[in-house]
MIDOSE-1310 file (N, C-alpha, C; in nm, 2 decimals, decimal comma, always signed):
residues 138
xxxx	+0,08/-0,12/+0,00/+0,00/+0,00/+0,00/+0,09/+0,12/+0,00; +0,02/+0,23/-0,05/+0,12/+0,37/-0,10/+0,07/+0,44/+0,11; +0,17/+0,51/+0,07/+0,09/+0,60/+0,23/+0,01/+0,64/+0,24; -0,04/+0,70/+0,12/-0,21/+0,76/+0,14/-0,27/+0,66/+0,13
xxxx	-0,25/+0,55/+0,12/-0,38/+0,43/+0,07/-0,38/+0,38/+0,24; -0,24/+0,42/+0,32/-0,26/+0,34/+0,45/-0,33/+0,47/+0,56; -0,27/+0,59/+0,50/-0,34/+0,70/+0,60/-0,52/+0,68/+0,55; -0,59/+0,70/+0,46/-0,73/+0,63/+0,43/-0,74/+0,51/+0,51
xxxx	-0,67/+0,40/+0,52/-0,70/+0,28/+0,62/-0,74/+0,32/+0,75; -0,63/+0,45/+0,80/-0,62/+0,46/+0,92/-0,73/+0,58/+0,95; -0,77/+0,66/+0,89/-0,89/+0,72/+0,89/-1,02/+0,65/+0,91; -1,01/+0,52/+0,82/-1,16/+0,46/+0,81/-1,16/+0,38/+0,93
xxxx	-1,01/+0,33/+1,05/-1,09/+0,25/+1,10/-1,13/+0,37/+1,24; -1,07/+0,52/+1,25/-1,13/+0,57/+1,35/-1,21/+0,66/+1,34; -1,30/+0,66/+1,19/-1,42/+0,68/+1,16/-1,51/+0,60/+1,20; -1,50/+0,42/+1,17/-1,60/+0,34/+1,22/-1,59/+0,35/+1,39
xxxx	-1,45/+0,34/+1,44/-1,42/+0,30/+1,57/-1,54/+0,49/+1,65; -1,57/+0,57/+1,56/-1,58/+0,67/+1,63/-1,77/+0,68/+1,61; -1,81/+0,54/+1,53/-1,96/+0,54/+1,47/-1,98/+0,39/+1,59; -1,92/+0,37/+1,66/-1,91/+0,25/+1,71/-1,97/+0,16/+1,61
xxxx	-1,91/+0,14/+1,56/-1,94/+0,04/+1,43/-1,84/-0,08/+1,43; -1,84/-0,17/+1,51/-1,78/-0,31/+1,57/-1,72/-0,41/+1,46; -1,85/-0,39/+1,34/-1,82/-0,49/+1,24/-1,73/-0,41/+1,13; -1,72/-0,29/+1,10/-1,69/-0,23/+1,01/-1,54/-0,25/+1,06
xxxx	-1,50/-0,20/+1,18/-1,34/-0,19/+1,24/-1,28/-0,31/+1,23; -1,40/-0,46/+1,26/-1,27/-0,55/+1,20/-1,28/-0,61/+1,10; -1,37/-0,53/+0,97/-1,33/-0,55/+0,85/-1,22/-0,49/+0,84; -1,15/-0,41/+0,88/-1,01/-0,33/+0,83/-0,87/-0,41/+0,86
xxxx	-0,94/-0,53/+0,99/-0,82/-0,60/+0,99/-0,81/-0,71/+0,98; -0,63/-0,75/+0,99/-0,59/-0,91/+0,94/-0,66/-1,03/+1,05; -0,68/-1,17/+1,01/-0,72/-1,22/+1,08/-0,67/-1,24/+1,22; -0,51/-1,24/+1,16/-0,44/-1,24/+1,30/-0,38/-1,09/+1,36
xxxx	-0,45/-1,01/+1,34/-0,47/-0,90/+1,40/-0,37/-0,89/+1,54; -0,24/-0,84/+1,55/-0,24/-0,86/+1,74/-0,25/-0,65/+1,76; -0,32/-0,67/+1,92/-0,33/-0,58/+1,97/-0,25/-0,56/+2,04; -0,19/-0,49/+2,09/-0,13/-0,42/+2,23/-0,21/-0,35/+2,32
xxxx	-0,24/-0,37/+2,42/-0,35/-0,30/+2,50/-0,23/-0,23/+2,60; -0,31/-0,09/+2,61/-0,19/+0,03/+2,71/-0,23/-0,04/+2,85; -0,10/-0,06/+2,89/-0,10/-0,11/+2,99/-0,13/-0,24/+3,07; -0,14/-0,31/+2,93/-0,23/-0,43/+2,97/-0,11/-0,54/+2,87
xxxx	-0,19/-0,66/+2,86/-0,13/-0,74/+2,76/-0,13/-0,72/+2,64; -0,10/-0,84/+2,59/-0,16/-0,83/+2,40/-0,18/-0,96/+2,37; -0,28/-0,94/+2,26/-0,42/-1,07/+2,20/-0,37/-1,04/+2,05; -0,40/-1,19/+2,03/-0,40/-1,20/+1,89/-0,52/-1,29/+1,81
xxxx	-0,55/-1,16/+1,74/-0,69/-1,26/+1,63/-0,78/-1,14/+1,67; -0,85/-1,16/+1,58/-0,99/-1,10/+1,49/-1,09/-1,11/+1,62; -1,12/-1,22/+1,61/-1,22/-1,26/+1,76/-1,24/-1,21/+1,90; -1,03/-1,18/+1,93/-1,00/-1,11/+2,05/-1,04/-0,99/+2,04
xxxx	-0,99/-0,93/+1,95/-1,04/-0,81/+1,93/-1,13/-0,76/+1,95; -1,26/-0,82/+1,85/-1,41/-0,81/+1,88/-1,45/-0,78/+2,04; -1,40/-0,89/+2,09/-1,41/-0,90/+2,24/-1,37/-0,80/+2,34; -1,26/-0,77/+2,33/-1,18/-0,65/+2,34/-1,31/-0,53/+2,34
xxxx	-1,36/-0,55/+2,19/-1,40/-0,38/+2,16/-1,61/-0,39/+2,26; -1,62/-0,52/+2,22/-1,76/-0,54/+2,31/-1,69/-0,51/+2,49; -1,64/-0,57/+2,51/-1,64/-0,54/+2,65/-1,63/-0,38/+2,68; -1,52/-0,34/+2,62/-1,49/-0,18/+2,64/-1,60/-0,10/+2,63
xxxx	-1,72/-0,12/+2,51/-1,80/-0,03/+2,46/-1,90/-0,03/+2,64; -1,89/-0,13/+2,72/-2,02/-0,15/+2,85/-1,94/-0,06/+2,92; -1,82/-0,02/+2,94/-1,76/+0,07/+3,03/-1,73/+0,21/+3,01; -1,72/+0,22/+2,86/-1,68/+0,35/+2,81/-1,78/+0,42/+2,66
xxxx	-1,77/+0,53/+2,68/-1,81/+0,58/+2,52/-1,72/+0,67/+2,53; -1,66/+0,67/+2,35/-1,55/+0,74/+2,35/-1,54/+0,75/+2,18; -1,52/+0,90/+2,14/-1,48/+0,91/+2,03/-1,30/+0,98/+2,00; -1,26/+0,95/+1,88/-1,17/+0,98/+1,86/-1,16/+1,11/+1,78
xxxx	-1,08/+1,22/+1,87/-1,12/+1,41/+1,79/-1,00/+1,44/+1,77; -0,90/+1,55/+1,67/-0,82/+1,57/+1,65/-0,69/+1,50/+1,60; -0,71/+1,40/+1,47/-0,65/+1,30/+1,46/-0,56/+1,36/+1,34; -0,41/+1,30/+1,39/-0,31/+1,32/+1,33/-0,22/+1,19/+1,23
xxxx	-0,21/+1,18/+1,11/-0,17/+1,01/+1,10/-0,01/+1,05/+1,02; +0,07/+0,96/+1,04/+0,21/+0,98/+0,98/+0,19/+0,83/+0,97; +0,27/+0,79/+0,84/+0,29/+0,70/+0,76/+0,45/+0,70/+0,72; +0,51/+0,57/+0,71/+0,65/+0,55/+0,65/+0,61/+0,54/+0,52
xxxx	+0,68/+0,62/+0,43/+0,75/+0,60/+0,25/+0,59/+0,50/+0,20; +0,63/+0,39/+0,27/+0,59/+0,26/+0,19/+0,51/+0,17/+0,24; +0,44/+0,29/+0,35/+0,27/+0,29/+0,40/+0,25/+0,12/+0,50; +0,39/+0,06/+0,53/+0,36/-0,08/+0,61/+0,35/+0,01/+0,74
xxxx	+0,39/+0,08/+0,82/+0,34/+0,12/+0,92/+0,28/+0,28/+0,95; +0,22/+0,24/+1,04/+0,15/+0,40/+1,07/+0,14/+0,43/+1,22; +0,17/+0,58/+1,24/+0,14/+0,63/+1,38/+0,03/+0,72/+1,38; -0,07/+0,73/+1,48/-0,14/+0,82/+1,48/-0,18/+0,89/+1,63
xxxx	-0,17/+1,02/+1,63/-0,20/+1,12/+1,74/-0,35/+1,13/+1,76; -0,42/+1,16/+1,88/-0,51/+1,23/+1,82/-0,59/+1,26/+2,02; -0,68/+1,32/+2,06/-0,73/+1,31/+2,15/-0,89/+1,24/+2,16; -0,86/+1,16/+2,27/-0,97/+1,06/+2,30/-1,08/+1,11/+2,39
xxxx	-1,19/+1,18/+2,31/-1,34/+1,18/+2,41/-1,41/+1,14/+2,43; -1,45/+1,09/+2,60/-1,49/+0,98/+2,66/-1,59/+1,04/+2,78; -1,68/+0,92/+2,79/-1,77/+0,91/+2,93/-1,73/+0,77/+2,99; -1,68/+0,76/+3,12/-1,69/+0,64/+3,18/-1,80/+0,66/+3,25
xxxx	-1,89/+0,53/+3,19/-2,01/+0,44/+3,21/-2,04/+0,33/+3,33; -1,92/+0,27/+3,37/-1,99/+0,14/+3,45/-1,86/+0,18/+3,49; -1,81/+0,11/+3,62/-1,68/+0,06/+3,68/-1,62/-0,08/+3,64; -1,50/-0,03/+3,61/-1,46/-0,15/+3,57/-1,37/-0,16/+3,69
xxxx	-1,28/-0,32/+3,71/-1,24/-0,35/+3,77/-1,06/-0,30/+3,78; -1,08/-0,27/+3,92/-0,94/-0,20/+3,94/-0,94/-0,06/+3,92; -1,05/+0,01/+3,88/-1,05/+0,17/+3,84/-1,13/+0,22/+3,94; -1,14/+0,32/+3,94/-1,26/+0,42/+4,02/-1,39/+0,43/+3,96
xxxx	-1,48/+0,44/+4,04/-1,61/+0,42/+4,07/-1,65/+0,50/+3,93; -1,71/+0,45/+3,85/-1,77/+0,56/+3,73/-1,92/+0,63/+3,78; -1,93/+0,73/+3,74/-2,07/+0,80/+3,78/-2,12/+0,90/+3,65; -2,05/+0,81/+3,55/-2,08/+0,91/+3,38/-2,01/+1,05/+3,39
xxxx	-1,85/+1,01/+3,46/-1,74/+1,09/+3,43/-1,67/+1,13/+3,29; -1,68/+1,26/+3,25/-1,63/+1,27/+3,12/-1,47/+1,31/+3,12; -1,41/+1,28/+2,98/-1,27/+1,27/+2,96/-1,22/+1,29/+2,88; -1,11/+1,41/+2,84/-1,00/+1,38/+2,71/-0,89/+1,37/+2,74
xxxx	-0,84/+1,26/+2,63/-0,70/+1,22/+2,66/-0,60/+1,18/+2,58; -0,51/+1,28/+2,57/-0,41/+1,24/+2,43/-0,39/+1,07/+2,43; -0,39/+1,03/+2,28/-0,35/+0,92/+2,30/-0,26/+0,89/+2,15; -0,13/+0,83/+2,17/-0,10/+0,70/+2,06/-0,09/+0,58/+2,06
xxxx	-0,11/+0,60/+1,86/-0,15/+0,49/+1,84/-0,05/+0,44/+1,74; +0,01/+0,30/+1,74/+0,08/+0,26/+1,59/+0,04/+0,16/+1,56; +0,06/+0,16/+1,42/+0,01/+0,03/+1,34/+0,12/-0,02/+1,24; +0,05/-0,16/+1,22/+0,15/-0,22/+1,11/+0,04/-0,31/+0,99
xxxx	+0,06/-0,25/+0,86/-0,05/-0,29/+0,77/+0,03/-0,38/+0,69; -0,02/-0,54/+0,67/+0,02/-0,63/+0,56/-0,12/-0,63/+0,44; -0,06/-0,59/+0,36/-0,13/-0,58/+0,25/-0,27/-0,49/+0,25; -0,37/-0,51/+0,20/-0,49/-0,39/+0,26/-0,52/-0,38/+0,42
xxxx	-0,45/-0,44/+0,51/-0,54/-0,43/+0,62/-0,44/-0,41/+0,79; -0,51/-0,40/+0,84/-0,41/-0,32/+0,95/-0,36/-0,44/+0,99; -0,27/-0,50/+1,06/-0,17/-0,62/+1,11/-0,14/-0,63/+1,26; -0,13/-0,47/+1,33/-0,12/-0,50/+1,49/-0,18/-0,33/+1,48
xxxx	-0,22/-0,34/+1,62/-0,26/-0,18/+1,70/-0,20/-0,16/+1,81; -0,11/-0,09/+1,86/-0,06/-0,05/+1,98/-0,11/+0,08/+2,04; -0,16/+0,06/+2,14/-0,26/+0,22/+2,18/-0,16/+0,24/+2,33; -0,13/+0,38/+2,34/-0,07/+0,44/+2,45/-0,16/+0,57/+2,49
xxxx	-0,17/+0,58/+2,63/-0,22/+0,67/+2,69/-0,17/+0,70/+2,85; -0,20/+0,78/+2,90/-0,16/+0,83/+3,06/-0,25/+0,80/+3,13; -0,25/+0,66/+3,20/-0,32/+0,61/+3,29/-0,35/+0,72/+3,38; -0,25/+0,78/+3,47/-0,26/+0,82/+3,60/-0,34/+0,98/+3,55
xxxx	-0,34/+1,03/+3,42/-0,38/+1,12/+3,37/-0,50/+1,09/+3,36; -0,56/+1,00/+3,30/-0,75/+0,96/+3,29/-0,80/+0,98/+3,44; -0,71/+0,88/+3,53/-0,77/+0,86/+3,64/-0,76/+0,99/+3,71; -0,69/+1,12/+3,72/-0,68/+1,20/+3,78/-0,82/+1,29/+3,72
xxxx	-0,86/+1,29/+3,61/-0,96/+1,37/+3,56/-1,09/+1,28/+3,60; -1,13/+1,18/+3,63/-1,22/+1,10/+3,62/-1,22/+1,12/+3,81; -1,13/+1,12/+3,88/-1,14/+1,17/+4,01/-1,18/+1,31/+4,03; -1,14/+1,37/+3,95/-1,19/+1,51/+3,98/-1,33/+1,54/+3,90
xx	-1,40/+1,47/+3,87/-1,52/+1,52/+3,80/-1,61/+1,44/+3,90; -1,57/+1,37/+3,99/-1,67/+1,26/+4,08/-1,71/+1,36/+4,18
């Protein structure tokens, strides 16, 4: 893929990801998809993922605003900036009490695309930064 064909990739999947559109986001990726989760492990496969994005959607709503995408030459990988706007919905475990605390929060993201489709997602964010705004809105 050229870089603009991978920046378009990476547009469409935080257009669906921001329509909560579940099935559209993992049409964009490989079957063996692996994730990186900030601060957590990493899953591999289409399926995990899914899983991944169903569970998250019961604790959070969150769109992605201000997105920035940089691409290598030859469009196999991609970074992307952008800030994440959020309601935490339910408590999840190990976090603070949610009460439909709102939140933005820089976050990156990198990718690695084999052929049309995204290949891994790595998402970074400031834990202690969420949690201090999600305390102060309680």
């Amino acid at each position: 893929m050229s870089a603009e064909q991978t920046q378009a990739l990476i547009h469409a999947y935080y257009d669906a990801f921001n329509r909560e559109d579940i099935p559209a986001v993992l049409d964009l990726l490989t079957e063996d998809v692996v994730h990186d989760i900030n601060q957590g492990g990493q899953e591999t496969g289409r399926p995990q993922f899914e899983a991944f994005l169903r569970r998250m959607e019961g604790f959070y709503r969150e769109a992605s605003k201000d997105l920035v995408i940089m691409t290598t030459p030859d469009g196999t990988r991609a970074a992307a900036e952008f800030i994440v706007h959020g309601t935490y919905l339910k408590t999840e475990q190990g976090l603070p009490p949610a009460t439909g605390q709102t939140y933005a929060l820089p976050v990156g993201a990198f990718f690695q695309i084999r052929g049309s489709k995204i290949a891994r997602v790595t998402n970074y964010y400031n834990l202690p930064l969420w949690t201090k705004q999600i305390n102060a809105a309680s």
